[in-house]
N, C-alpha and C positions, 0 to 999 in steps of 0.2 A: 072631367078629364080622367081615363083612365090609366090607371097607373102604371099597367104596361104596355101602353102607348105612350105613356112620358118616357120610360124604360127605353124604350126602341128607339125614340127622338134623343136623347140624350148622350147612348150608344153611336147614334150617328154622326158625332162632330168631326166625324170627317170631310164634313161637310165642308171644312173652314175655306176659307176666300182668303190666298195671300197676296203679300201686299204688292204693288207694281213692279216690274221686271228691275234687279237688280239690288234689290232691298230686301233679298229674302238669303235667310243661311239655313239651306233647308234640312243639312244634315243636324246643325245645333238645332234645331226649331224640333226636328223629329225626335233628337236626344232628351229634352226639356220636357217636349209633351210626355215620355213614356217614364219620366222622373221625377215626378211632384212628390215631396217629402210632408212629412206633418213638420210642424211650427215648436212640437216639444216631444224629445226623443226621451226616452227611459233609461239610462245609463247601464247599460249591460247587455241590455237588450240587441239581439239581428237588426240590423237594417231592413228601413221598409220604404219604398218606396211604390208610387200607383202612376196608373195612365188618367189625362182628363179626363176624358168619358167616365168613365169609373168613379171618379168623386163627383163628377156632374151630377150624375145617377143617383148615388148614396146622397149627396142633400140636396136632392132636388132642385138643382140649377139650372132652369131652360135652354141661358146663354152669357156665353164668355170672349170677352175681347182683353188682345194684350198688344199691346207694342215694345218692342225692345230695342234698346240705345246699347250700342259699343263702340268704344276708340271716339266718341262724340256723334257718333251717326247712326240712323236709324237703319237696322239690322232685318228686322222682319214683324209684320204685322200680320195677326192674323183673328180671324170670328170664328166660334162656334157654337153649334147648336141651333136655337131655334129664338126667333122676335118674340112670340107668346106659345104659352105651353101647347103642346098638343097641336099645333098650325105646324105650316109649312115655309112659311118666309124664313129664311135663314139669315143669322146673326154674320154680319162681316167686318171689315176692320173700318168701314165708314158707318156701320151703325152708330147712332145716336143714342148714350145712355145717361142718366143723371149722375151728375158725379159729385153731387149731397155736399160733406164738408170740403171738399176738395176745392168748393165754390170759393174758398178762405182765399188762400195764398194767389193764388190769380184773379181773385179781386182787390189782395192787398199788392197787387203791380199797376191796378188803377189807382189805389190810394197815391200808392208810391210817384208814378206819372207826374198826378198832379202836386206835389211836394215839388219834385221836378223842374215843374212849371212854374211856380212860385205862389202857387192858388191854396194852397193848402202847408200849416206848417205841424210837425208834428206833433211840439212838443207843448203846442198853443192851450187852451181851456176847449173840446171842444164846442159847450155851448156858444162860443164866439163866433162858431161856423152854422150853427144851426137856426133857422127861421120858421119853420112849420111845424115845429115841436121844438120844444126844451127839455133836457134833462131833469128833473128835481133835485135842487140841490137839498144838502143833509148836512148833520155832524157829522159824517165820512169825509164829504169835498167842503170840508169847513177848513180843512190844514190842507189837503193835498188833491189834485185836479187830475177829474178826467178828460186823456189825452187822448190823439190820435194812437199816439204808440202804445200807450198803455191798452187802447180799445185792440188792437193787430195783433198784440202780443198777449192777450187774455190776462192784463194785470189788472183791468181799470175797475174790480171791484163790484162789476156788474151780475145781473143774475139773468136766467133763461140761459140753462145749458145747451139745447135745441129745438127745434120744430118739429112735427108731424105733417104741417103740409095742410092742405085743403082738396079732399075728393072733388072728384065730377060733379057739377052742380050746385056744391056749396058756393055760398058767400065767401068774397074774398076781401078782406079789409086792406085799408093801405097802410102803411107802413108807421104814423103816429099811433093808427089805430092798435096794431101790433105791439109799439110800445108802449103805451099806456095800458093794456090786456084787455080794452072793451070791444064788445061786440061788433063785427061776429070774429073779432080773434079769438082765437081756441088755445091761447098760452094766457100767462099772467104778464103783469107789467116786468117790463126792464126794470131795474131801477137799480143802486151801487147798497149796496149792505156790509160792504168791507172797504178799508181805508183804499183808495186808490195806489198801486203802486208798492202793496205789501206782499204782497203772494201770488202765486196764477192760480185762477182758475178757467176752466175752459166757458166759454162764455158766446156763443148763438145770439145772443142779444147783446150783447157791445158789439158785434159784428152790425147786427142791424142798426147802431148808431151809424159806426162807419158809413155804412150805404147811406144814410139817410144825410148826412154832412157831404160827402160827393155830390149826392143830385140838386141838395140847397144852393150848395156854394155854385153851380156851373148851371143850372136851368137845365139839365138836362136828362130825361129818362135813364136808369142804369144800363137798360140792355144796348143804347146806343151809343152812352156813353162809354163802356165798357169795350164795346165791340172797334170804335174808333180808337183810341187809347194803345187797347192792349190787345186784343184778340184779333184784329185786322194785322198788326203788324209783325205779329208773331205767326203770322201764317195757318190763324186757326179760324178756318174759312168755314166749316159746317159749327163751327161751334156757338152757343146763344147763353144766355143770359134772360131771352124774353120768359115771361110768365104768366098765361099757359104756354106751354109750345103751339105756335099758331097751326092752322088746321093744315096749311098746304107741306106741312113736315112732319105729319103726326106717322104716315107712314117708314120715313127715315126711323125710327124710333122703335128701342125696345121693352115692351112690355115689362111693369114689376111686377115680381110675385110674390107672395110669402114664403115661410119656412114649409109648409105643407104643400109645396107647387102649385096652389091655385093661385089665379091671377089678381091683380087689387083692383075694386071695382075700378072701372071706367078706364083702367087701363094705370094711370099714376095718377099722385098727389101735384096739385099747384102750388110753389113755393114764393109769396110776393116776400120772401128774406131772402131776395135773390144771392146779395153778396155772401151770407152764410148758408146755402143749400142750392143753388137755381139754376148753377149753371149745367146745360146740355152742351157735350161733347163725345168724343173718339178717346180712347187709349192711345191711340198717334198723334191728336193734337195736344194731347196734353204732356208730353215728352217734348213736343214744339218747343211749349212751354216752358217747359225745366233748362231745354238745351241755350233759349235763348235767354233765359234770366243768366244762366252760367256763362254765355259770352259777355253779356253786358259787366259781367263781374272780373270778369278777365280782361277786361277792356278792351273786348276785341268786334263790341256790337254796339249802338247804342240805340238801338232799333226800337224797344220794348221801353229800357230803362238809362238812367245814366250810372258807373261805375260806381259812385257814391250812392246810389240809392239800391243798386243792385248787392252791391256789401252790406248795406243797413238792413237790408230784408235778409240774408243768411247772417247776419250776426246774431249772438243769443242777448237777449232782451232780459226776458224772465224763463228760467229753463221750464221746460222746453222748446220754447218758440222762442222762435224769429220773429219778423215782420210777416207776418203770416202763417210758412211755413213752420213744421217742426222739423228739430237739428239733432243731430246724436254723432257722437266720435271727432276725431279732427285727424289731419295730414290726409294720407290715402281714405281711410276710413271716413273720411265727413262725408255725410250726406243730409241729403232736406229732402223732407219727405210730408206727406199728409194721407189719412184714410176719407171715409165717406160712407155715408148710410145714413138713406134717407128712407122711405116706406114703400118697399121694393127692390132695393136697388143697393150693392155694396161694393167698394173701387177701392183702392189703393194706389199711389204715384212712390216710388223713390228715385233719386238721381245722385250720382256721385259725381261732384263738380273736378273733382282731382283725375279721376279717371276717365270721365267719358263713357260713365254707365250709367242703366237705366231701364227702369218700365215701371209702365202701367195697365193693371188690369183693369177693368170694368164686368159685374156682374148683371144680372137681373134677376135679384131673388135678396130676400133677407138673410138667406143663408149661405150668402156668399163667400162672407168671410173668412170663413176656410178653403174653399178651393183659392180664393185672390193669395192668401199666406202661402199653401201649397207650393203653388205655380212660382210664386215669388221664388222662394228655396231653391227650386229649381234650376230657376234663369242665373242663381245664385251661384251653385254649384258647377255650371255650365262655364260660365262667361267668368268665374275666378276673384266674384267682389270682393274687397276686403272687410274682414271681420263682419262678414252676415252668413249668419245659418243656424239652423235647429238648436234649440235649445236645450241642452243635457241635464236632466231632472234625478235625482234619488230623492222617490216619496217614499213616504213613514207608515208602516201599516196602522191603520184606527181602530180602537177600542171601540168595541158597542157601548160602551156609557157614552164617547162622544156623539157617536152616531144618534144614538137616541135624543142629545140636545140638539144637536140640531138640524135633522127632520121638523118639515112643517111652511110653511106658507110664510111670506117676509115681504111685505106690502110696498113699492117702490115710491117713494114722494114724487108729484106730480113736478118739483122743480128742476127733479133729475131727467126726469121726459118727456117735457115741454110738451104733456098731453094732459085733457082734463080726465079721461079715460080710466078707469082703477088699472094700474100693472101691476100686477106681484111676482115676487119671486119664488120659484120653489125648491126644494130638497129633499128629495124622496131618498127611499133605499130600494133596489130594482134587481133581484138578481144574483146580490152579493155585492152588487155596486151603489156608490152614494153618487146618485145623480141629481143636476139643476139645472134648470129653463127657465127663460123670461118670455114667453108667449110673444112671438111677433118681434122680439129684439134679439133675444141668443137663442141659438138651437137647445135642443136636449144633448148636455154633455156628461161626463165623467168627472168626479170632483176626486181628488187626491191628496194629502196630505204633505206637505213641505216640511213645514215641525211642529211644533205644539203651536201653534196659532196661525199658520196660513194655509191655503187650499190654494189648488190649482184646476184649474181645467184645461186641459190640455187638448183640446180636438176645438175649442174656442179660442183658445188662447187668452186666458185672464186667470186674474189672482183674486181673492178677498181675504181680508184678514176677519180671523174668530175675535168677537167681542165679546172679555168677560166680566162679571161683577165683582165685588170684593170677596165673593166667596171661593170665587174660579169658576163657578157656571156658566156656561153659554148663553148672554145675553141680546147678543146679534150678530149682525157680519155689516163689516166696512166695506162696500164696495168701490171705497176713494170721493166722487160728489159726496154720498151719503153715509150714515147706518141704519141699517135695518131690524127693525124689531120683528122678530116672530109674533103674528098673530096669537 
């Protein structure tokens, strides 16, 4: 692919396909697209703001879909760009993209379902649900049990923060297989290494318990069960769960790429952790989604969920999360939200249940991330959320004695990237600038200084805190799962 032929295709999102007559505000939609903000402003600094195309361009994002909720109803949907780099099939608001962690909270409206029904409880042990695998108990679950809820809400102590998926071709193991970490899974075992019920951690593998106690307990495949349940009656008719996406929709579907715009071999990874990465969807059905979880909670639906379980799932659990979702603010300001980034592919959903707002992006690129935050800002700006938008920074200029500790390469544990693959981090100095990259996970950004011990990136959007020894020398950086030691 040449790059200015991605240039040209990326320029061209004007391409985009709106949504069905009636559903479009095409003066807002045109305001929004030529408004995308960065995620953290510089305090003093002019405003800046960019058109799509434009950040498409700058990180190489083939193609973007968003949908957007106002007053509780969907406002305007739209695609753009292109299915795979350098082709000609255009992105639209029925493209089909992976929407990675997003898989969470709408598969914990399956869990929820069946609680519901009275099949599942949550607060039960759940090896008492499981028959094709057992958890291994420990001195962890020797005082306190893993639960359903602890598994939804990232309390229950487990390990495997994510997946990588399985390329075109490879072996795909089933899902004991995955928890136990044998062949051919390409992560390590699940297993609880912290007391159940003491802390969150984010957790990809307690998710796969979850899926794997639904299919015990009901006999039934996830994508079908899944799609009966919860995705049938939510009105989210293109949307799947199956894994691979079967051949007769691989066309519906958008290509992942990397952060360098080439495409992932064979097109995308296969996810059998369906309930934590798997499911294929629209940025419009997945607003479905949010709008119906918020009726059910409003008591004005019970289509999806019942009022009681649709509150259990936006109440806060262990902070951050819900029953699935994550939560942030309360009154006007509560919303549930979740991101996603799977190998290729990078989404975001928000919904405010108080007001009747909302969207969701969908990318196809790993370097999506930023334009999904951008755009957000935007729709943000537009439509008048409460209490979301740009982040206002005053960073601290850096001494070169910091500088100089820490420059250098900072090797990522493999239980932070549920890959067996070496990742490292890096920290260069480029320019005048202290920049960092995690090849294939974050772009190349700009790192900033907050105060004497924290860094920011701001064109990523993340923080790491400076680790020091008893002398005050730069020993690592926290990136929260971990620290990192320099090589």
């Amino acid at each position: 692919m040449k790059s200015s032929r991605f240039l040209l295709l990326a320029l061209a999102a004007a391409c985009a396909t709106p949504a069905p007559p009636g559903a479009a505000d095409d003066a807002a939609a045109t305001r929004v697209l030529a408004g995308l903000r960065p995620a953290i402003v510089v305090k003093g600094a002019p405003p800046v703001t960019f058109g799509l195309a434009e950040r498409m361009a700058k990180y190489k994002v083939p193609g973007v879909s968003v949908a957007v909720v106002n007053g509780g109803k969907l406002v305007w949907s739209r695609g753009f760009g292109v299915k795979t780099a350098g082709g000609t099939d255009s992105v639209t608001a029925m493209t089909l993209f992976q929407a990675a962690s997003i898989s969470k909270p709408v598969a914990a409206s399956v869990l929820l379902r069946l609680v519901d029904e009275g099949k599942l409880d949550l607060d039960r042990p759940v090896n008492e649900y499981l028959t094709s695998w057992k958890l291994p108990e420990n001195a962890f679950t020797a005082t306190e049990q893993v639960t359903l809820r602890r598994l939804a809400s990232h309390a229950a102590g487990t390990t495997v923060h994510g997946f990588p998926g399985y390329a075109e071709g490879a072996d795909v193991p089933t899902v004991p297989q995955i928890l136990d970490g044998t062949k051919p899974a390409n992560t390590v075992a699940v297993r609880v290494d912290t007391t159940p019920g003491a802390r969150w951690r984010y957790s990809g593998g307690g998710i796969t318990i979850e899926q794997l106690a639904m299919t015990d307990v009901t006999g039934e495949a996830f994508p079908e069960l899944a799609r009966r349940l919860v995705l049938a009656p939510a009105g989210m008719t293109r949307s799947t769960y199956a894994q691979p996406l079967p051949d007769d929709r691989r066309a519906e579907a958008a290509s992942g790429h990397r952060n360098d715009g080439t495409m992932v071999t064979g097109r995308w990874h296969t996810y059998p952790e369906m309930a934590a990465a798997g499911l294929w969807t629209t940025p419009t059905e997945l607003v479905q989604w949010a709008m119906a979880i918020t009726a059910a909670r409003a008591g004005t639906s019970t289509t999806v969920l019942s009022q009681k379980m649709a509150t259990e799932m936006l109440t806060m659990q262990k902070e951050p999360s819900g029953l699935g979702p994550m939560l942030e603010k309360s009154g006007r300001a509560f919303r549930f939200q979740h991101g996603g980034a799977n190998e290729g592919y990078r989404a975001q959903l928000i919904y405010f249940p108080e007001t009747g707002q909302g969207a969701a992006v969908m990318t196809n690129s790993d370097a999506g991330s930023s334009v999904a935050a951008e755009l957000l800002y935007a729709i943000a700006a537009e439509y008048q959320w409460p209490e979301y938008g740009p982040r206002e920074i005053e960073p601290l200029p850096m001494d070169s004695a910091l500088v100089s500790q820490l420059v250098g390469e900072y090797p990522v544990p493999k239980e932070v990237t549920g890959t067996p693959a070496p990742v490292v981090k890096t920290i260069t100095m480029e320019g005048g600038k202290l920049m960092t990259e995690v090849p294939g996970f974050i772009p190349k950004s700009e790192f900033l200084l907050l105060s004497g011990d924290r860094l920011i990136a701001p064109d990523a959007s993340y923080e790491v805190t400076i680790v020091r020894d008893k002398a005050g020398k730069v020993s690592g950086i926290d990136i929260g799962p971990a620290v990192l030691k320099r090589k």
